[in-house]
DOVO-648724 format. One line per field, with one value per residue (C-alpha): residue number from 1; residue in one letter; chain; x, y, z. Coordinates in steps of 0.1 Angstrom, whole numbers, padded with zeros to 4 digits, always signed. Layout:
% residues N
num = c(NUM | ...) .
residuo = c(A | ...) .
cadena = c(A | ...) .
east = c(X | ...) .
north = c(Y | ...) .
up = c(Z | ...) .
***
This chain:
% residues 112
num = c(1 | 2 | 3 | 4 | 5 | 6 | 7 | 8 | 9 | 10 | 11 | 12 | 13 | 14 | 15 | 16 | 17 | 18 | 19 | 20 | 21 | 22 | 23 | 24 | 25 | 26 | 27 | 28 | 29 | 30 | 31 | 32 | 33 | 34 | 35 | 36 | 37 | 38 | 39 | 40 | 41 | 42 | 43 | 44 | 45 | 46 | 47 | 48 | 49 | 50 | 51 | 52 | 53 | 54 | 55 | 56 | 57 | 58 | 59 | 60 | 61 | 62 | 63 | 64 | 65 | 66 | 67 | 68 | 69 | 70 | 71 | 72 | 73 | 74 | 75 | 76 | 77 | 78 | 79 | 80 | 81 | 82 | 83 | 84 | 85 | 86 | 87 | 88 | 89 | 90 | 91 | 92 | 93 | 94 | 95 | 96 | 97 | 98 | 99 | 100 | 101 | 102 | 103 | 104 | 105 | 106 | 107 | 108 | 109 | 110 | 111 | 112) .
residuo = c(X | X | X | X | X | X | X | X | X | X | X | X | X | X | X | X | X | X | X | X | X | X | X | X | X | X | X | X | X | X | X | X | X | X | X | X | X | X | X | X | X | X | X | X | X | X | X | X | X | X | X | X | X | X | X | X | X | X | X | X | X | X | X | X | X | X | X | X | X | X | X | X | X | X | X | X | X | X | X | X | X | X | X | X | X | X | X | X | X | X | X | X | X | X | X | X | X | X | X | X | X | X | X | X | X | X | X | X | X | X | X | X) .
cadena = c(A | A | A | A | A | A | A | A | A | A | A | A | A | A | A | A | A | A | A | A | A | A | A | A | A | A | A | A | A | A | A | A | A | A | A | A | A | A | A | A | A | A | A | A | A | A | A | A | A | A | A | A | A | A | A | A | A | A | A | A | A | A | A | A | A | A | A | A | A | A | A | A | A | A | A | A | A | A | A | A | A | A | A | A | A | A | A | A | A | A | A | A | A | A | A | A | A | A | A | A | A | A | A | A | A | A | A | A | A | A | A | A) .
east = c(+0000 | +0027 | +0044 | +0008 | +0014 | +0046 | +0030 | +0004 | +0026 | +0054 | +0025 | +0010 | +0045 | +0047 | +0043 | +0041 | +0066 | +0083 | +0082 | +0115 | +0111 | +0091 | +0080 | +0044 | +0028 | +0022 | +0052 | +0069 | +0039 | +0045 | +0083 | +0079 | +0055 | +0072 | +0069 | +0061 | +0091 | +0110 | +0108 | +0132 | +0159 | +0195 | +0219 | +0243 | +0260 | +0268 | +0300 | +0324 | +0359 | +0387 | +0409 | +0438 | +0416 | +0395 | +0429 | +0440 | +0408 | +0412 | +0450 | +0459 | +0478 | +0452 | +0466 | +0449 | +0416 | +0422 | +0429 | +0398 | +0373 | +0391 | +0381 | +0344 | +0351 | +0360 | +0335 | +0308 | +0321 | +0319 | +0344 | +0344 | +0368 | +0401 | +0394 | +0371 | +0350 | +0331 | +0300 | +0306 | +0276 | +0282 | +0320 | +0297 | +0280 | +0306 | +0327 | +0293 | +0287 | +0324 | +0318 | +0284 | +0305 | +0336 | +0311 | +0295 | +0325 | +0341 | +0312 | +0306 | +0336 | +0340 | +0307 | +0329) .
north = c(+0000 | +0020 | +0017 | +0026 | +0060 | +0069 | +0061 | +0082 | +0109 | +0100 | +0102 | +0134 | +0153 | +0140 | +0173 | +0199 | +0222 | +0224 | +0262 | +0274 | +0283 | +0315 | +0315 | +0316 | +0309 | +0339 | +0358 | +0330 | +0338 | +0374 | +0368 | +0349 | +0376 | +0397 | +0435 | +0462 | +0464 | +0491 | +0501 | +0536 | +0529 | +0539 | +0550 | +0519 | +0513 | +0549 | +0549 | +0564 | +0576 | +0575 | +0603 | +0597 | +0590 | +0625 | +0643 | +0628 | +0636 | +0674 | +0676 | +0681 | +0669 | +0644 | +0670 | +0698 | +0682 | +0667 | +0708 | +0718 | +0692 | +0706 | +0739 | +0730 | +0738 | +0702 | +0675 | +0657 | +0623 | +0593 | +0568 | +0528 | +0519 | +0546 | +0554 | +0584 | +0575 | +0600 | +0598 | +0610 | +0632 | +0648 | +0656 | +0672 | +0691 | +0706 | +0710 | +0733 | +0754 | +0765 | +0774 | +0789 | +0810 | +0819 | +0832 | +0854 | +0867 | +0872 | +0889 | +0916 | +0924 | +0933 | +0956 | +0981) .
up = c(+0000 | +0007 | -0028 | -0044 | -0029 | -0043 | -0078 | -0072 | -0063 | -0092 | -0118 | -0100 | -0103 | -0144 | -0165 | -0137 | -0135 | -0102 | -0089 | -0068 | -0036 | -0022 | -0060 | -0072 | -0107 | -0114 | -0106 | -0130 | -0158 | -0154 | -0156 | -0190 | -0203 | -0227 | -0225 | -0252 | -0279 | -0276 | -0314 | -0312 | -0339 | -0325 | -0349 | -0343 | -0376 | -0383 | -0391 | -0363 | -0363 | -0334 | -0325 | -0349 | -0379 | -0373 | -0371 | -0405 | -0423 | -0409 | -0415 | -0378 | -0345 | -0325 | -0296 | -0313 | -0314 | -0275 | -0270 | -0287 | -0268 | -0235 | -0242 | -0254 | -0286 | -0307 | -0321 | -0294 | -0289 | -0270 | -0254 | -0256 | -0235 | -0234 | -0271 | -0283 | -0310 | -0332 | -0356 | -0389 | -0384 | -0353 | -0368 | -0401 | -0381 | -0358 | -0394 | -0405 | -0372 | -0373 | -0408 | -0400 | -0374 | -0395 | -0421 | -0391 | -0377 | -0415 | -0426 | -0400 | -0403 | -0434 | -0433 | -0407) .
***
């Protein structure tokens, strides 16, 4: 008789899933549930530059464009690791806002 009960409760435990400890269904169910997708697109495989590659394209030291980033001036960029890393379009536009501003400071000066 004894052996009939651990059959019973061999077959009984078939196909359940066993829950961990201090763990309810639900909390498992809700775990498993996927949330809403996150569908904003980050630019990933924009192409970036490093430091040295930046300063070849511009014809300059990588310490000048280190100087320039130290006095708020140089290209926004970002560091993986030790290296900076730039986006191509972030280098564009800092290229056109110091043109934007050579033409400004060029121009009113040559109305005086």
């Amino acid at each position: 008789m004894a052996t009939r009960h651990l059959v019973d409760t061999y077959r009984f435990g078939i196909g359940r899933t066993t829950l961990p400890l201090g763990r309810s269904r639900r909390a498992l169910e809700q775990r498993r549930t996927p949330g809403p997708m996150d569908t904003t697109v980050t630019p990933l495989a924009e192409p970036t530059l490093t430091i040295n590659e930046l300063a070849d394209l511009l014809s300059v030291r990588p310490q000048a464009l280190y100087d320039l980033r130290s006095q708020g001036r140089g290209p926004r960029g970002f560091r993986v690791g030790r290296q900076l890393r730039f986006r191509r379009s972030e280098v564009e536009a800092w290229i056109a806002d110091m043109e934007d501003a050579d033409a400004r400071r060029h121009h009113s000066a040559g109305r005086t």
